[in-house]
C-alpha positions in Angstrom: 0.0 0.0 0.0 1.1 3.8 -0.7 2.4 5.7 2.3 1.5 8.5 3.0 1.9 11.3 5.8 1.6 15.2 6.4 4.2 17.6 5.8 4.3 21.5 7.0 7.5 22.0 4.6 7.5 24.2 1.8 6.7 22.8 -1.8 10.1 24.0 -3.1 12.4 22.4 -0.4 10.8 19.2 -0.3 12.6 16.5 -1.5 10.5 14.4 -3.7 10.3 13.0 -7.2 7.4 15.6 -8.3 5.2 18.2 -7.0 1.6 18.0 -7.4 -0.2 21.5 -7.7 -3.9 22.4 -8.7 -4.6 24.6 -11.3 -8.4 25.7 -11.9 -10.7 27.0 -14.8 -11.0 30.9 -14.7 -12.4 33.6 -16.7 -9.5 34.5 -18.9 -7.3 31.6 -18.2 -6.1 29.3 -16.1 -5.3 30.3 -12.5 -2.8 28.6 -10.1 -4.8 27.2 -6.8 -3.6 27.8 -3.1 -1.3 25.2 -1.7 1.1 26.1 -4.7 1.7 29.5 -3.9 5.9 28.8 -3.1 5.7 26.8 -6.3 4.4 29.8 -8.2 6.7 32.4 -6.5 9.6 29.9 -7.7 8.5 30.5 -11.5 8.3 34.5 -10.7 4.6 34.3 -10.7 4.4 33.1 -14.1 3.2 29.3 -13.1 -0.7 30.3 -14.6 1.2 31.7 -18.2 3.7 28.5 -18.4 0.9 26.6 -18.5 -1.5 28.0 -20.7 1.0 28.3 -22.9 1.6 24.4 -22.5 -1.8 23.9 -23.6 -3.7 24.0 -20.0 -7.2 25.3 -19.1 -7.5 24.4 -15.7 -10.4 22.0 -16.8 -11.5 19.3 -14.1 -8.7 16.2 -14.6 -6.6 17.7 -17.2 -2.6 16.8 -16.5 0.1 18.9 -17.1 3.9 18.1 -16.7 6.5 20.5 -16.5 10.1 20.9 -15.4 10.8 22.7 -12.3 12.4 25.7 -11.4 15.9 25.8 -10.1 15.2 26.8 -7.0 12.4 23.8 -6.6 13.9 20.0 -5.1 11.5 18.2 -6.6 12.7 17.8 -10.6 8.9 17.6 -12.2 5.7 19.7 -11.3 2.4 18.3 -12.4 -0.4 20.4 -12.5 -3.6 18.5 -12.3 -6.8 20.4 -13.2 -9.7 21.3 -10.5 -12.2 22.7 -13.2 -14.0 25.8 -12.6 -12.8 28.4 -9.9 -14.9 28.9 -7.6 -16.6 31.9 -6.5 -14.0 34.3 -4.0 -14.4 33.0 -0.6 -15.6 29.6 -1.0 -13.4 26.4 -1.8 -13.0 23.3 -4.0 -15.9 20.4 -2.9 -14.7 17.3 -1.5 -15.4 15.3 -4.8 -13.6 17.3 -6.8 -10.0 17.2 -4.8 -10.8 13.5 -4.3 -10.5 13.4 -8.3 -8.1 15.6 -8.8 -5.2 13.6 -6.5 -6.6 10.6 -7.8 -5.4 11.3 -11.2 -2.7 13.0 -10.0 -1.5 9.8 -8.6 -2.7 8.2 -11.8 0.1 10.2 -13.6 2.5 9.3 -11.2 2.4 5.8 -11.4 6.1 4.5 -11.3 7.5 7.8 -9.5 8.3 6.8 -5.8 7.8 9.8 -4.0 5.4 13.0 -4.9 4.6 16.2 -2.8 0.8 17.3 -3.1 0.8 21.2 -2.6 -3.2 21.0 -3.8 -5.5 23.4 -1.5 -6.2 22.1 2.1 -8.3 24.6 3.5 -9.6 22.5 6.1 -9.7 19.0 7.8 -12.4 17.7 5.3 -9.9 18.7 2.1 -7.7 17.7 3.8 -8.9 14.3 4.1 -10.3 14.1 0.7 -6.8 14.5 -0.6 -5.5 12.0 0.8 -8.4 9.7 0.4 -8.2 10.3 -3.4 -4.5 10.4 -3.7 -4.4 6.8 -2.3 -7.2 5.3 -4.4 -5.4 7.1 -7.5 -2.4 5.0 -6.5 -3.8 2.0 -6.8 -2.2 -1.0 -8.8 -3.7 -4.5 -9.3 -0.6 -6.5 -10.3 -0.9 -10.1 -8.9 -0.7 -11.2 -12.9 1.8 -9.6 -14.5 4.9 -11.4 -16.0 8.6 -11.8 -14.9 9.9 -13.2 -11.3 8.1 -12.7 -8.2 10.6 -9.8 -7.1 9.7 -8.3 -10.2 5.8 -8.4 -10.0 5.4 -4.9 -8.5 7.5 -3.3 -10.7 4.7 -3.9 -13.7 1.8 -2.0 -12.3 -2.1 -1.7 -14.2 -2.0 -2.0 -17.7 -0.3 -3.1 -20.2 3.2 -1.4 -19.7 2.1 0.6 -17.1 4.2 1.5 -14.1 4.2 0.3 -10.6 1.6 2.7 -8.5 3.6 6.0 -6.6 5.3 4.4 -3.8 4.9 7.5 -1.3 2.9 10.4 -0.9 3.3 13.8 1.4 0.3 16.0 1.7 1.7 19.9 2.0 -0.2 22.5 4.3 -1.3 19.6 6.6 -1.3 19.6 10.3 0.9 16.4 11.3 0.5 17.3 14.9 -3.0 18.3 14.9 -5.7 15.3 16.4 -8.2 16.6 13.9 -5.7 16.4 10.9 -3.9 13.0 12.2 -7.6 11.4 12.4 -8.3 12.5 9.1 -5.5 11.2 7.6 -5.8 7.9 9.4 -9.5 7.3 8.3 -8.4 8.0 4.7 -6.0 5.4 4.9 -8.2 2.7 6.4 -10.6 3.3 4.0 -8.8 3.5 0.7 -7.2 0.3 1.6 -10.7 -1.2 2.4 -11.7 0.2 -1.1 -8.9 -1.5 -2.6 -9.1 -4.6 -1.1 -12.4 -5.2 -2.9 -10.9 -4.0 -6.0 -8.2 -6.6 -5.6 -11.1 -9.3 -5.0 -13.1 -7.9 -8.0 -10.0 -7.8 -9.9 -9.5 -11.9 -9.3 -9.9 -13.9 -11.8 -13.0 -17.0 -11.5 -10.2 -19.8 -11.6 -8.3 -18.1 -8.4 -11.5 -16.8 -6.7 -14.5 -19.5 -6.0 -16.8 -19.7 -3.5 -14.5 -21.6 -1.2 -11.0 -19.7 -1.8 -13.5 -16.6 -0.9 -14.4 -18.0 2.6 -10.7 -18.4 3.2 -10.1 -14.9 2.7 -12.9 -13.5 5.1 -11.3 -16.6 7.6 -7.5 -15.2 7.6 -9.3 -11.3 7.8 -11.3 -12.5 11.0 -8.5 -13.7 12.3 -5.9 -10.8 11.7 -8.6 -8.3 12.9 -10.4 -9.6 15.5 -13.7 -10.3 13.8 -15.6 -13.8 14.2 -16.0 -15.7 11.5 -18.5 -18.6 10.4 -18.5 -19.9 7.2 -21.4 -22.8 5.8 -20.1 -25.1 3.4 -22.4 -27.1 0.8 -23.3 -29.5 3.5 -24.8 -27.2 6.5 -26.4 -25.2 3.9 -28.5 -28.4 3.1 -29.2 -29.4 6.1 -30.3 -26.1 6.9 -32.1 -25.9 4.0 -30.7 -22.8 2.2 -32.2 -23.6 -1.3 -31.4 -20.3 -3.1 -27.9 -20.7 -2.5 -27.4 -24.3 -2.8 -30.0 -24.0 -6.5 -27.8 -21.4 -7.7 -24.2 -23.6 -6.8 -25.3 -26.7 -8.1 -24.2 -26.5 -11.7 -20.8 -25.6 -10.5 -17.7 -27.8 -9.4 -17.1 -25.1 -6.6 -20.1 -25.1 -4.1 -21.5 -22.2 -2.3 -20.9 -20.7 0.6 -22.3 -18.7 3.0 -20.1 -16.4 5.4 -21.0 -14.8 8.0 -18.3 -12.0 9.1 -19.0 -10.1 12.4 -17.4 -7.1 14.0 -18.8 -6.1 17.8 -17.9 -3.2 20.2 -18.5 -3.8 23.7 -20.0 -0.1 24.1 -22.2 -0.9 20.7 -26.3 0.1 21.4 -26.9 -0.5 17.4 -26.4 -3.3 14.7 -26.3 -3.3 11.1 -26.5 -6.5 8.9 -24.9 -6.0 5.4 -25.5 -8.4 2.8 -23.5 -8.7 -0.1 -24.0 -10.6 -3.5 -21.2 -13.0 -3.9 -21.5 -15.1 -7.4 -17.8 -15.6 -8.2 -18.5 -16.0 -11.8 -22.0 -15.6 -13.6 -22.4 -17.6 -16.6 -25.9 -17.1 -16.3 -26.4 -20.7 -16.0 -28.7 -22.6 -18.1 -30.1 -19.3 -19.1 -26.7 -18.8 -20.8 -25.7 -14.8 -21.1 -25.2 -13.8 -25.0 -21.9 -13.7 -26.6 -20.2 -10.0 -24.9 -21.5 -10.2 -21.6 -19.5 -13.1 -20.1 -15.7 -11.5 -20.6 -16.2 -9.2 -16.8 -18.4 -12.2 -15.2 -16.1 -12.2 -12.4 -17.0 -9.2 -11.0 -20.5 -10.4 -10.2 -19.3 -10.8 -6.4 -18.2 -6.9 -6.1 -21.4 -6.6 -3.7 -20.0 -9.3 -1.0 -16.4 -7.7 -1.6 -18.0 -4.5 -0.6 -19.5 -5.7 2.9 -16.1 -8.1 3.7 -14.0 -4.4 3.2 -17.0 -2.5 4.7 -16.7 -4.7 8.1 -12.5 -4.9 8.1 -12.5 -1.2 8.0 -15.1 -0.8 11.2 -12.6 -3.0 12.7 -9.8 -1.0 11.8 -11.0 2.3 12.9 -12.8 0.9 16.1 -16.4 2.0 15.2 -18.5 2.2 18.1 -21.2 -0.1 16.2 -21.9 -3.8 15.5 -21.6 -4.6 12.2 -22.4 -8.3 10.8 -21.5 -8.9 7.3 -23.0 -11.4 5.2 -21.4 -12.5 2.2 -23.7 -14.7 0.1 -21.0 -16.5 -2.4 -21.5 -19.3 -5.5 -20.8 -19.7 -8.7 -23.4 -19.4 -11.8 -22.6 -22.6 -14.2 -24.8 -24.7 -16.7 -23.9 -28.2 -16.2 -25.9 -31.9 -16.3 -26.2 -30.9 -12.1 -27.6 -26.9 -13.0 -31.0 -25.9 -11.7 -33.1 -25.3 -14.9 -35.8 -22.9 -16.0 -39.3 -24.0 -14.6 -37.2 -26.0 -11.4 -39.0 -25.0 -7.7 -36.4 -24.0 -5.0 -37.7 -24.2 -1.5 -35.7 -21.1 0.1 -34.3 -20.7 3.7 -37.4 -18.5 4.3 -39.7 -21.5 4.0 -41.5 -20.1 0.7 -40.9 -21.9 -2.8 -39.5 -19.7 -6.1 -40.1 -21.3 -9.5 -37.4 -20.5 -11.5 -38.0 -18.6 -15.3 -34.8 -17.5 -15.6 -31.2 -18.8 -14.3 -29.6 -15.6 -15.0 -31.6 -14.1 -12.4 -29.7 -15.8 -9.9 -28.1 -12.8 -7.5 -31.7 -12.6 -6.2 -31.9 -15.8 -5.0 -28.7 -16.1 -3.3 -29.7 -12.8 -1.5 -33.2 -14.0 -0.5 -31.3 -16.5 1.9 -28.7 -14.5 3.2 -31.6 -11.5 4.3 -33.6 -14.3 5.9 -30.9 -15.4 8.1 -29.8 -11.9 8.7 -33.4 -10.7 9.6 -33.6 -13.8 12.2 -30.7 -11.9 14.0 -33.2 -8.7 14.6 -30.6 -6.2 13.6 -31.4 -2.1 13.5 -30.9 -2.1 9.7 -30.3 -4.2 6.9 -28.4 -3.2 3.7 -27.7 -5.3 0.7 -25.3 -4.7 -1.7 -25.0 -6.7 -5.6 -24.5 -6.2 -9.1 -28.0 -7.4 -9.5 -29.3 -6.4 -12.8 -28.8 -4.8 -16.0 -31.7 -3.0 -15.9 -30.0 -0.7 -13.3 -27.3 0.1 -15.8 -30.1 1.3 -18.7 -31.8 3.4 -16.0 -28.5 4.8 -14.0 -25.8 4.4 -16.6 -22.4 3.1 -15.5 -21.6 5.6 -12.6 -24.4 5.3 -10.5 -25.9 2.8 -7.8 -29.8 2.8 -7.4 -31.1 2.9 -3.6 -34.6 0.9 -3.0 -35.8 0.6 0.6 -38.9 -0.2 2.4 -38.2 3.3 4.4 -38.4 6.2 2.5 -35.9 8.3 5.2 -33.5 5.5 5.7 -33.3 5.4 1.5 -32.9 9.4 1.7 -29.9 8.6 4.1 -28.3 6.4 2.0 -28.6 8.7 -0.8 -27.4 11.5 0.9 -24.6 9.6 2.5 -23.5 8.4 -1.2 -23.0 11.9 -1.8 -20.7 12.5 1.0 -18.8 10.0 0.0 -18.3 11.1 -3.5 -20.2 7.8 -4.9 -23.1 8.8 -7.4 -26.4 7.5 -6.4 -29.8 7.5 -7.3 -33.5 7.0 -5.3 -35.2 3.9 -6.8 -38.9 3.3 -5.9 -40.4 -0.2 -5.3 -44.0 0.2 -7.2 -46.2 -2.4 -5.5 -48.0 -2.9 -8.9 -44.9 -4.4 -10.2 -45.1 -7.6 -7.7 -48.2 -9.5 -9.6 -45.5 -9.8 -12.3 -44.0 -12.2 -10.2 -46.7 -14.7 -9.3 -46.4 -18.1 -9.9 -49.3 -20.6 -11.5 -47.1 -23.7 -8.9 -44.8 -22.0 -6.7 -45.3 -18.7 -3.7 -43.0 -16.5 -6.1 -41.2 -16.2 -9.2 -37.9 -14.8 -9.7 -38.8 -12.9 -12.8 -41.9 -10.5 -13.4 -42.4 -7.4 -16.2 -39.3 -6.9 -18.3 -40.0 -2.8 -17.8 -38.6 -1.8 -15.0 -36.6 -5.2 -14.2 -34.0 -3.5 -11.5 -37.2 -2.4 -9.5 -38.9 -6.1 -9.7 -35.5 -7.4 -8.1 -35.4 -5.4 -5.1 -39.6 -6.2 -5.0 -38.4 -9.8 -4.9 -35.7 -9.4 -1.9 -38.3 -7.1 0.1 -40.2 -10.1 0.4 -37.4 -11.7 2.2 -36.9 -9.3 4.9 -38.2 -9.7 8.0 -41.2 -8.4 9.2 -40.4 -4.2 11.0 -36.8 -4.8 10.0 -35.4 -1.5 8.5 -33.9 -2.4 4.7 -32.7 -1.3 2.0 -30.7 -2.4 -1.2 -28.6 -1.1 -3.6 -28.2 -2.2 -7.2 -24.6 -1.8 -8.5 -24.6 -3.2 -11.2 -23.1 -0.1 -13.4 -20.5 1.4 -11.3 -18.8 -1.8 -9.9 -16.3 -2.6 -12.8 -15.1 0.3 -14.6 -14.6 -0.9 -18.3 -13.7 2.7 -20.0 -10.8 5.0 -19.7 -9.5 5.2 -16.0 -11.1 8.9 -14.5 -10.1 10.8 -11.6 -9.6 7.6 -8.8 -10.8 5.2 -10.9 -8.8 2.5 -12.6 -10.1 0.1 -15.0 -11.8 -3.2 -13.1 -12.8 -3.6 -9.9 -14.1 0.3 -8.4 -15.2 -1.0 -4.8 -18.2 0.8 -5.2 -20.3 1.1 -2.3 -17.2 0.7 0.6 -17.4 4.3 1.5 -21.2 5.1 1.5 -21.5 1.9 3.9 -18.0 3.1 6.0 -19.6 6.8 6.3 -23.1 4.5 7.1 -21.4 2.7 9.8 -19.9 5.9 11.1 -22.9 7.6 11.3 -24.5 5.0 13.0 -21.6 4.7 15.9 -22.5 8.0 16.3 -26.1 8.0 17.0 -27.4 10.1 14.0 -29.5 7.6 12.5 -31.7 7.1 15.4 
């Protein structure tokens, strides 16, 4: 993982392999951002002219390379772009400094140490920064070629770099509780984050059900989480028919974890339930040609609540938190459950099957029966469940569905704050006859139209009765396949980490009631 720490020294003395500044959008030109004022002073206040000569606007992500002034250690300044100014007085968003390092550090991959002089007006920028500069650093490397000694040196992407080994945050308070805190947090949770990227990022024929469960077992055991994990044969005998229906065309059978994080001052529990199918083949109901090649990010929802509970652990939240991580492996085989088959769920109730590839629902329907059995303050469930999300939110943003309008206003808002793009989903009850069945209590399919909202009408009905719940569908911002963007790297994004962290937080505190 990147370092990183706080520094009070001046941009120009620093020694470091590059300097990062911000540079932002303004009327007639660009205009050099606070943080970099020593930097600017260094190029006799002609830093702004350089670079709009050079081609820079200032515009939101754009990267600019220079070399430095004699008087400046660092040999390279990079000026990353922040967008529009904004107006005199107020300051750059969170969002938009989280971006703007994390391309920064983007740039940077195989430089070992950079200097950030970007603006930290405050704490929150502060953190932001560093929260962004750290995801932006990210490599996923486990593949690549040549010895083992050699394997970091490769980085993400086909002659790509390794990720910046060290980063110093300028015009931070080192010795300040509030700044320290900050900084901390941001570290725990980036390396949450990228820990389900990493998972994501896995390939099916290293990451099954099984190798899964080990993971979450050597995590319980380095942070002090409890760990119990149902293999093939207690979830028959305890009759857990979505999971085992879903599993049974596969060689690698399903598993359900159950990952648990406690606080002995705790007064509230969350259950979080994640979507774990390791690879999606979409079974019987085989997916068209195109849509099988990123299959193996169809467990980014259980990665999500495994990071989500190691990083309560991590910064001691004053909440319980049990994760659920709902994990199989979508195959056709002789053994596969088939269109028209009748799973009798953990619930009790019976689901006739129309379509295989609707299978994220049914693993989930189990794990949110067991979890409501445990009475818990809140539920949240978290999958790439369908693609219907994706037509209706596009490819950046999750859709929220809960049975409580102001815990799904929450959740949103939260989002927000965490710089993950969300969107309020409704739950039509008119949509639910879709699902009846001529021989069974349910189907797992109903209207095409409006397909993500059927799903989460399907899981409501496994949620126990007064239980607060809500789910969130995503399907489109889980695996980035475009150009990498502020933060975000090709792959595995660990979306929905820091909307549940912040979550988690916020219920430690007592704001959620």
């Amino acid at each position: 993982m990147t370092a990183l720490t706080l520094s009070t020294s001046s941009a120009t003395t620093l020694r470091a392999d590059a300097v990062v500044v911000g540079v932002a959008k303004g009327a007639k030109g660009p205009i050099v951002a606070s943080g970099a004022e020593a930097i600017d002073k260094a190029f006799d206040g002609k830093l702004a002219a350089i670079l709009e000569s050079l081609g820079a606007s200032g515009g939101e992500g754009e990267v600019t390379k220079l070399p430095s002034a004699a008087s400046i250690k660092a040999p390279i300044v990079l000026a990353i772009g922040l967008g529009d100014a904004p107006a005199k007085g107020d300051g750059f968003d969170a969002e938009t400094l989280r971006r703007a390092a994390g391309a920064a550090a983007r740039a940077l991959a195989g430089t070992k140490k950079a200097a950030f002089a970007l603006p930290l007006e405050d704490v929150e920028s502060a953190a932001a920064v560093a929260e962004g500069a750290l995801l932006g650093a990210y490599a996923f490397t486990a593949y690549r070629g040549g010895d083992d000694k050699d394997k970091n040196a490769k980085g993400n992407g086909a002659g790509a770099s390794a990720p910046l080994a060290e980063i110093t945050l300028l015009g931070g308070k080192p010795r300040d509780k509030a700044y320290k805190a900050a900084t901390e947090r941001a570290i725990a949770v980036a390396a949450e984050v990228n820990r389900a990227r990493d998972l994501i990022n896995t390939p099916s024929n290293d990451l099954n059900p099984k190798s899964f469960a080990e993971q979450a077992q050597a995590a319980a055991k380095e942070f002090g989480l409890t760990v119990e994990v149902l293999d093939e044969k207690a979830l028959k005998k305890g009759g857990y028919g979505g999971l085992l229906g879903v599993g049974q065309g596969s060689e690698s059978p399903p598993r359900l974890v159950k990952l648990t994080y406690t606080h002995a001052k705790a007064s509230k529990t969350l259950a979080l339930v994640g979507k774990g199918i390791t690879y999606d083949s979409g079974g019987i109901s085989l997916k068209p040609p195109g849509h099988n090649e990123t299959m193996k990010c169809d467990m980014s929802g259980a990665a999500a609540v495994f990071a989500t509970v190691v990083a309560a652990a991590k910064l001691g939240l004053q909440v319980n938190i049990t994760g659920w991580l709902a994990l199989a492996e979508n195959m056709p085989s002789g053994s596969a459950t088939r269109p028209g088959d009748v799973l009798r769920m953990y619930s009790g109730k019976t689901v006739e099957v129309l379509n295989t590839d609707a299978e994220g629902r049914l693993v989930l329907a189990d794990a949110l029966t067991r979890a409501s059995e445990e009475k818990p303050d809140a539920i949240v469930d978290v999958a790439t469940l369908t693609g219907a999300m994706v037509l209706a939110l596009g490819n950046r943003t999750f859709g929220i569905m809960s049975n409580d309008e102001a815990f799904r206003t929450t959740l949103h808002e939260l989002s927000q704050e965490a710089g993950e793009q969300s969107w309020p989903m409704p739950l039509p009850a008119e949509l639910l006859k879709g699902m009846d069945s001529p021989i069974a209590d349910i189907a797992n399919m109903g209207e095409r139209a409006g397909g993500g909202l059927v799903a989460g009408l399907f899981l409501k009905e496994f949620v126990g009765e007064g239980i607060t719940w809500a789910h969130l569908d995503i399907a489109g911002p889980a695996f980035h396949e475009g150009a990498p963007f502020g933060y975000t790297h090709k792959g595995g994004t660990g979306s929905a980490v820091r909307t549940l962290v912040l979550l988690a937080e916020r219920t430690a505190a007592g704001d959620l009631g």
